[in-house]
C-alpha positions as CSV (number, residue, x, y, z in Angstrom):
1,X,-30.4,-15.6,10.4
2,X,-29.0,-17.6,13.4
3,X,-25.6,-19.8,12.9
4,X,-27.7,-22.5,13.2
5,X,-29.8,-21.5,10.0
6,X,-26.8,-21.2,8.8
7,X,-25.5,-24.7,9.1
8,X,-28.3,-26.0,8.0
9,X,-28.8,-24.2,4.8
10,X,-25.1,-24.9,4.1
11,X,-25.3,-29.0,4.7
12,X,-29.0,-28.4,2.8
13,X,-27.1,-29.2,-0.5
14,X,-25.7,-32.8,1.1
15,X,-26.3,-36.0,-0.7
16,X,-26.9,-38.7,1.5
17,X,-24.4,-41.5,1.1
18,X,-22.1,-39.7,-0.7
19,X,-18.6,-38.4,0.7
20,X,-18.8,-35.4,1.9
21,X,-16.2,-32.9,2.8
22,X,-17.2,-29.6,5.2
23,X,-15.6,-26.5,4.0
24,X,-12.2,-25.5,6.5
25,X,-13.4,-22.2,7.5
26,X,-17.1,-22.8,8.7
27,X,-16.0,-22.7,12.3
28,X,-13.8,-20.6,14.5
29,X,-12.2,-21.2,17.8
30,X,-12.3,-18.2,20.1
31,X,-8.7,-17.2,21.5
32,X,-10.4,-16.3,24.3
33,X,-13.0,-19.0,25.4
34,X,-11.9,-22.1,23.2
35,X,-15.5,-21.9,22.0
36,X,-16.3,-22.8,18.4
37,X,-17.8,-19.8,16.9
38,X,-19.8,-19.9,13.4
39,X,-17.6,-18.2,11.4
40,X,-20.3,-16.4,9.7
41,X,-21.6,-15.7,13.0
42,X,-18.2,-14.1,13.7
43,X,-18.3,-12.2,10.8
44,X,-21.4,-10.8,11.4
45,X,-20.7,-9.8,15.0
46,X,-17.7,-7.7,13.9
47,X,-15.6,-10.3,14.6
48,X,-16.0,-10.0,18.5
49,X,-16.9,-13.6,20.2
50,X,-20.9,-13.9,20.9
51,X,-19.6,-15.7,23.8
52,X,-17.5,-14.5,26.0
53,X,-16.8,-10.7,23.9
54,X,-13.2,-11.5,23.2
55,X,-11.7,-9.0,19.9
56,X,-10.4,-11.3,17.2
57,X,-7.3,-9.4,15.2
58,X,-9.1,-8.5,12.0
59,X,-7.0,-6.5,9.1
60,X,-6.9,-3.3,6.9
61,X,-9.9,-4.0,4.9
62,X,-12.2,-5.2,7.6
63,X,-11.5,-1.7,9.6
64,X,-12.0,0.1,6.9
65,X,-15.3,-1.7,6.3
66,X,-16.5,-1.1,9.8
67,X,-15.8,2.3,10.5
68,X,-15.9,4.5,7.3
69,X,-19.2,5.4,5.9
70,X,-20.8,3.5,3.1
71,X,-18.6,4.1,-0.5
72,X,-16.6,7.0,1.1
73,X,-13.3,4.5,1.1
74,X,-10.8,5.1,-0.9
75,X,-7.7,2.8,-0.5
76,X,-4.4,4.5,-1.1
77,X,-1.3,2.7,-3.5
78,X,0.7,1.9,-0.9
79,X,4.3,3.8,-1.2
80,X,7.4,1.9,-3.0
81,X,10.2,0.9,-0.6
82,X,13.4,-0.8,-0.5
83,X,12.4,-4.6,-0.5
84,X,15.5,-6.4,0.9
85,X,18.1,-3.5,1.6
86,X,20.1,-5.5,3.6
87,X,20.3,-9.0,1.8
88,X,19.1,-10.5,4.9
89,X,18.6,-14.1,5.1
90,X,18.1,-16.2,8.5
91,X,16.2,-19.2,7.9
92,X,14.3,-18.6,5.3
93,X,15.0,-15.2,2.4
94,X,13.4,-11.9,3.5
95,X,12.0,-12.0,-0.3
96,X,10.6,-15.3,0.3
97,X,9.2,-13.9,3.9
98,X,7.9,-10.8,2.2
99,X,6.1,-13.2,-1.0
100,X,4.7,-15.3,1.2
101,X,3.4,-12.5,3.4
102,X,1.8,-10.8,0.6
103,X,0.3,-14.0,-0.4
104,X,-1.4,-14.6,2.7
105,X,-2.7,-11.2,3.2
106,X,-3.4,-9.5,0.0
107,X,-1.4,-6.6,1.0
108,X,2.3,-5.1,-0.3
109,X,3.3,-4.9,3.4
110,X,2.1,-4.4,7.3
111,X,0.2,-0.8,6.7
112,X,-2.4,0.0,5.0
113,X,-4.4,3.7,4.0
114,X,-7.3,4.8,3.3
115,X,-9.1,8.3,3.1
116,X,-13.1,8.1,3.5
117,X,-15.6,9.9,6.2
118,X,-16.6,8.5,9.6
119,X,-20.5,10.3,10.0
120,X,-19.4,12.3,7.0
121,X,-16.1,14.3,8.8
122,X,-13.6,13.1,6.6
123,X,-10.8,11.4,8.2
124,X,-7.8,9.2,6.7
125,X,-7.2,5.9,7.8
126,X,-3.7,3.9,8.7
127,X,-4.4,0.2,10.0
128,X,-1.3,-1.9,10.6
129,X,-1.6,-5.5,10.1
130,X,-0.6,-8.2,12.4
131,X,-1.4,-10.9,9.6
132,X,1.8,-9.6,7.8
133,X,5.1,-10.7,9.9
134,X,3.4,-9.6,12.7
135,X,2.8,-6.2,11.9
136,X,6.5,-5.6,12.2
137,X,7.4,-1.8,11.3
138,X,10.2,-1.8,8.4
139,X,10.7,0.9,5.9
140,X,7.6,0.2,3.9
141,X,5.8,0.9,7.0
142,X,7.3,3.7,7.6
143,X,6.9,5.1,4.2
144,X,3.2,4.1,4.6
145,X,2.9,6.1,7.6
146,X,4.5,9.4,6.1
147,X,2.0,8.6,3.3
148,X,-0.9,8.8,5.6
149,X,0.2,12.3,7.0
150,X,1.1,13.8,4.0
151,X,-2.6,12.3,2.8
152,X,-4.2,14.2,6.0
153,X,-2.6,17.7,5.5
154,X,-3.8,17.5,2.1
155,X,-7.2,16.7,2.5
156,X,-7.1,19.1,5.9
157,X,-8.2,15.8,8.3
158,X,-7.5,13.9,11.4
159,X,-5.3,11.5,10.7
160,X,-6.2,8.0,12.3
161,X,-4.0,5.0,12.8
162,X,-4.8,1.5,14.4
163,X,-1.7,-0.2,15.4
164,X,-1.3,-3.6,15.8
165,X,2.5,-5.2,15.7
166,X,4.9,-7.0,17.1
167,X,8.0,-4.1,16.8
168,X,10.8,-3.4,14.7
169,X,11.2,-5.9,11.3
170,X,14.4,-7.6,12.5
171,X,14.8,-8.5,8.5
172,X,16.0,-4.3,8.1
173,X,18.1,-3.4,11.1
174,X,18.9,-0.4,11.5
175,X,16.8,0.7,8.6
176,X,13.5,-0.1,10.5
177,X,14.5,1.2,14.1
178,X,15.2,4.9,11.8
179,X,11.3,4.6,11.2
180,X,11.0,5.9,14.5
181,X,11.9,9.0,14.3
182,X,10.6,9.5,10.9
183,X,7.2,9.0,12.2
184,X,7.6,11.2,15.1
185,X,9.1,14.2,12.4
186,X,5.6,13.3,10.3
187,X,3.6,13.7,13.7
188,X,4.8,16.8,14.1
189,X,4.0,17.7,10.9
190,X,0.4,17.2,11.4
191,X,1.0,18.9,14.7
192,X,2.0,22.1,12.7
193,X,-0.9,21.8,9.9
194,X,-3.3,22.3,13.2
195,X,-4.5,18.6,12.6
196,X,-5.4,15.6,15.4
197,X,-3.6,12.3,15.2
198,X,-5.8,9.7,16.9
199,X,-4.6,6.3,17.9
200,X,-6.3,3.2,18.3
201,X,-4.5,0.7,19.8
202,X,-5.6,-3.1,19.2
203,X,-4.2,-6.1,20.4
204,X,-1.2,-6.6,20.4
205,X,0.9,-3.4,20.3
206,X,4.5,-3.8,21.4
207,X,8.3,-2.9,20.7
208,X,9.7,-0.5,18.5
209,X,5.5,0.7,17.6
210,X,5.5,1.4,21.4
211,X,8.4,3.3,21.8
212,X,7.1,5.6,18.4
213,X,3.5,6.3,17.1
214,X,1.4,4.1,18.8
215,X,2.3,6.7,22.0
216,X,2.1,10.2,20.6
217,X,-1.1,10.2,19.6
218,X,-3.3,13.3,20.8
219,X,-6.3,11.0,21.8
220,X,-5.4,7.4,22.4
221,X,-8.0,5.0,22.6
222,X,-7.7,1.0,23.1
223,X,-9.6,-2.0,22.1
224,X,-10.5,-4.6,25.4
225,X,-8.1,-7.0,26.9
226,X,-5.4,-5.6,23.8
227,X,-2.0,-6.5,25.0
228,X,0.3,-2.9,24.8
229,X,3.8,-3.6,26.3
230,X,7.7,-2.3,25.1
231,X,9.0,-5.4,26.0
232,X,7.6,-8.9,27.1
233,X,6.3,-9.1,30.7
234,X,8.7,-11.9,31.3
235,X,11.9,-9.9,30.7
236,X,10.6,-7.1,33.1
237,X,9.8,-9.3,36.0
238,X,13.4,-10.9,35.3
239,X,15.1,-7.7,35.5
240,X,13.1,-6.3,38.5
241,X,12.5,-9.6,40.2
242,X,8.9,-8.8,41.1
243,X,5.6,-10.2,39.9
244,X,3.7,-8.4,37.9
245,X,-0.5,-8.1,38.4
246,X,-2.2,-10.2,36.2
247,X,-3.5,-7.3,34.1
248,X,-0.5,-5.6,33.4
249,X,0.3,-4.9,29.8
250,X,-3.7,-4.4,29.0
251,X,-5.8,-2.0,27.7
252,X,-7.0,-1.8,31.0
253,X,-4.6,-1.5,33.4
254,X,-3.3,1.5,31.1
255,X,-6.7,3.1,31.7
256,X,-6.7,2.7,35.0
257,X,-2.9,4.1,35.5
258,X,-3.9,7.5,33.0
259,X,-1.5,6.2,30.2
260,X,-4.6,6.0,27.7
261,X,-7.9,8.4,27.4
262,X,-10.6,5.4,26.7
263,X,-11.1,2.2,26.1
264,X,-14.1,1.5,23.7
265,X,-16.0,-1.8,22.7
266,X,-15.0,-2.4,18.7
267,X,-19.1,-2.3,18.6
268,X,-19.1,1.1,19.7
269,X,-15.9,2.6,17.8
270,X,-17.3,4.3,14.9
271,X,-19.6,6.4,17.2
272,X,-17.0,7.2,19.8
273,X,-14.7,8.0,16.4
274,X,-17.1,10.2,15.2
275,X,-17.6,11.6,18.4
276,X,-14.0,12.6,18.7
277,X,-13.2,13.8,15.9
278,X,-16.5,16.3,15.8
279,X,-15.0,17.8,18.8
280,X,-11.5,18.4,17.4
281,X,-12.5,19.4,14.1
282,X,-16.1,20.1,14.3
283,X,-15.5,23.4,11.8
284,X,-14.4,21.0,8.8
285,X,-17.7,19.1,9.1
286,X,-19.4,18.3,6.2
């Protein structure tokens, strides 16, 4: 059905004369073309613009949707963590931050597992969320993450993780930068079970994620255009008073200078998924 089908059988029910109101949602405006998009034209094309191919930021549920195979999903109880360790207020509560969050969202915090099969390989599944505080990593995230390896060794599969975040949850301190090298211990754990951690890295990917997980993956492939940076390009040209190419900081400049192995069209992931992980772990195929 074309979005203009669409419209049309969604205004069908309109009275004439009578006040009308058009639902909030129906359209979309690309982030990268300013075009209005259908959003039910959106949704249907993965949420990439028809126009000009631009990757919205979509969440846990809609990866999981795209890329594990029919009913296989199975989303894992996210881990119990410390919820405001550090009484932190600035101005608003970090409880209020966190409710409000969760509100939005429909998830306990910024990452999200599940276990299912990609072309019947199974796999498990971490997707952080950008939706929630901007994906920032605090101790529920890391507890999420450690959940996601454990869940991998058990079930003797690659463990996959999509990161999308702006860094470290300012709201726990110290207590979120120690994430860091919790995750690294848990990659190594998988390193030691013989398993592959595979990265995906969507836009945008930055701070303390950098610096950790989001880099140590054994295969890392990136979504188009994603922004991937430590720090903001602003800072870096300030500090080395030069100007920076316009692509810096994108999935493809980090191609081009061997810091990732792909970059892959959200269309085409689940293939190139499948692909991959039939190669590392072709003998646990089912």
């Amino acid at each position: 059905m074309s979005w203009l089908s669409s419209v049309r059988n969604a205004l069908s029910g309109i009275v004439p004369g009578a006040k009308q109101q058009a639902p909030d949602n129906l359209w979309h405006k690309c982030k990268g073309c300013g075009t209005m998009v259908f959003t039910k034209e959106l949704e249907e094309n993965g949420f990439v613009c028809p126009t000009c191919d631009h990757h919205e930021r979509i969440g846990p549920q809609e990866r999981f949707r795209q890329l594990l195979d029919e009913g296989s999903a199975e989303v894992l109880t996210p881990p119990r963590a410390a919820e405001d360790p550090l009484k932190f207020r600035d101005s608003k509560r970090y409880p209020d931050r966190l409710k409000a969050a969760r509100a939005a969202t429909g998830e306990q915090d910024a990452f999200v597992n599940a276990r299912g099969t990609i072309d019947g390989r199974r796999v498990v599944l971490g997707v952080q969320d950008f939706a929630f505080m901007g994906g920032s990593m605090g101790q529920a995230v890391g507890e999420a993450f450690i959940q996601g390896v454990e869940t991998a060794i058990a079930d003797r599969a690659p463990f996959i993780v999509f990161t999308a975040s702006g860094g470290a949850r300012m709201q726990e301190g110290i207590l979120s930068l120690m994430q860091m090298p919790r995750s690294t211990a848990a990659i190594q754990m998988l390193h030691d079970a013989g398993l592959p951690y595979i990265v995906v890295l969507t836009d945008p990917t930055s701070g303390g994620v950098m610096a950790a997980y989001a880099m140590l993956g054994d295969v890392h492939i990136a979504e188009p255009k994603a922004t991937l940076a430590f720090t903001g390009r602003r800072v870096i040209e300030n500090t080395i008073r030069e100007k920076l190419p316009e692509d810096f900081q994108t999935s493809e400049y980090y191609l081009e200078h061997g810091l990732i192995d792909m970059v892959v069209h959200r269309h085409a992931l689940k293939e190139r998924l499948g692909t991959v992980v039939a190669y590392l772990c072709g003998e646990r195929a089912h």
